[in-house]
N, C-alpha and C positions, 0 to 999 in steps of 0.2 A: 802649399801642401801641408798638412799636418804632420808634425814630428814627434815619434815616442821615443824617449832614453829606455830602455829598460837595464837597469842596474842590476846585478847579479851578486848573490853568495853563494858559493859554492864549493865544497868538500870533494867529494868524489864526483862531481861532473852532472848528478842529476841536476838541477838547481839551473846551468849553463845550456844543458840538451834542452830543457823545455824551454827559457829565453830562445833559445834557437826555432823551437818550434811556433809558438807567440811573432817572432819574426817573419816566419814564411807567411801566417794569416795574416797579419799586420799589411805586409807586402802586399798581398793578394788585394790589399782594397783599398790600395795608393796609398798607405801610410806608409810615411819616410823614416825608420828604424835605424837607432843605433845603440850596439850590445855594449856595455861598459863594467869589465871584467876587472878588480881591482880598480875601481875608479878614483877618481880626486874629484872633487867640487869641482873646479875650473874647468876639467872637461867635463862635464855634465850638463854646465851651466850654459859653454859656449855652443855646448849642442842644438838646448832647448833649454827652455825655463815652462813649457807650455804643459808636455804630460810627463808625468814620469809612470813607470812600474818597477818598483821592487820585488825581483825574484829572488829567494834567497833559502836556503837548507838552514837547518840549527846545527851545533855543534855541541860535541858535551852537554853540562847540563843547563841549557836554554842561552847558549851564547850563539854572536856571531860568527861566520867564517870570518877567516885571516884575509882573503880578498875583498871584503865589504867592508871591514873594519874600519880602517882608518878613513872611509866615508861618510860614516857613520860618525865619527869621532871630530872630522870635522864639521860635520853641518852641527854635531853638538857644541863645539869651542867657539865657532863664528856665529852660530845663531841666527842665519841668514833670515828675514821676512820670504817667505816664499807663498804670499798670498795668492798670486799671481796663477802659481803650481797648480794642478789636479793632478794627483796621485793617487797609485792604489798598489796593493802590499798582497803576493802571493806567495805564501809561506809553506816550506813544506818541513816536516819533521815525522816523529815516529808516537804516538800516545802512550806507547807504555814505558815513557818518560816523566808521563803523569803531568805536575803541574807545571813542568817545562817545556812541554809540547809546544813546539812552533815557538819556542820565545824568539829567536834573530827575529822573524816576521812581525809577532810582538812589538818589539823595541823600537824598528823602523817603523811600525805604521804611529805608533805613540808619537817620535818623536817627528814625524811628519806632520801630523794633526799641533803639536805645540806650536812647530812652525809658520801655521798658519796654509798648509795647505788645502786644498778643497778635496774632499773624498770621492774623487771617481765612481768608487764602488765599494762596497764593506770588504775587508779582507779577508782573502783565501785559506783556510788552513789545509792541508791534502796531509792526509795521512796515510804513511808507507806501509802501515798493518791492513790498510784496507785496498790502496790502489797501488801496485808493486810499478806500473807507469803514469808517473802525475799528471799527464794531459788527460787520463781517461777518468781525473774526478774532476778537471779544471776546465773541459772543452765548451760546457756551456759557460760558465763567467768569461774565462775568455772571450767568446764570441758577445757575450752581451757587455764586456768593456768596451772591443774595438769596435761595436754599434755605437756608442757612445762617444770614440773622436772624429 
């Protein structure tokens, strides 16, 4: 069966609702999902190494959430080969943050590509100026990601 990690950042909960939502279609087409809220590498890793998705809000100006963080900070200090990986990075922020828009999504998708993962799909930006519910700018990437495991 195919398994998706989807990794989460999340502030006030948008970030967390859509991973939630991304699950139930996932579900829907016998993909094996599992949500990782504040994650560490080792669960992640022991999940799956096959797909990831990072969902994640920005915070401040172009930073990570406090739940993603130290995810993030490890795959940066350990520098794991994750060639293996196919990833893909759905980022949500506000644009009239200007050139911090979406950075958390930013940061992850860069340093996943360092890492050597393979790109699923180009990354998602959804901006809250324009879609006040992020599935309804993300339903079709969505659907043509989880065509793709």
């Amino acid at each position: 069966m195919t398994q998706l990690a989807i990794i989460v950042g999340s502030v006030y909960g948008g970030a967390a609702d859509l991973a939630a939502q991304i699950q139930e279609k996932a579900q829907d087409k016998s993909i094996e999902v599992s949500i990782f809220d504040d994650a560490t590498l080792q669960q992640v890793t022991d999940f799956t190494t096959e797909h990831w998705l990072v969902v994640t809000s920005t915070t401040g100006q172009g930073d990570l959430p406090p739940n993603i963080e130290g995810f993030y900070h490890q795959l940066n200090d350990t520098f794991p080969m994750l060639s293996d990986t196919k990833a893909a990075v759905l980022a949500l922020g506000d644009s009239s943050y200007g050139e911090t828009f979406c950075g958390a999504g930013t940061l992850m998708a860069n340093l996943l590509d360092e890492l050597g993962c393979q790109q699923l799909m180009p990354a998602l930006h959804i901006d809250a100026c324009e879609h006040f519910e992020a599935i309804n700018g993300a339903r079709e990437w969505i659907d043509d990601l989880l065509a793709q495991l």
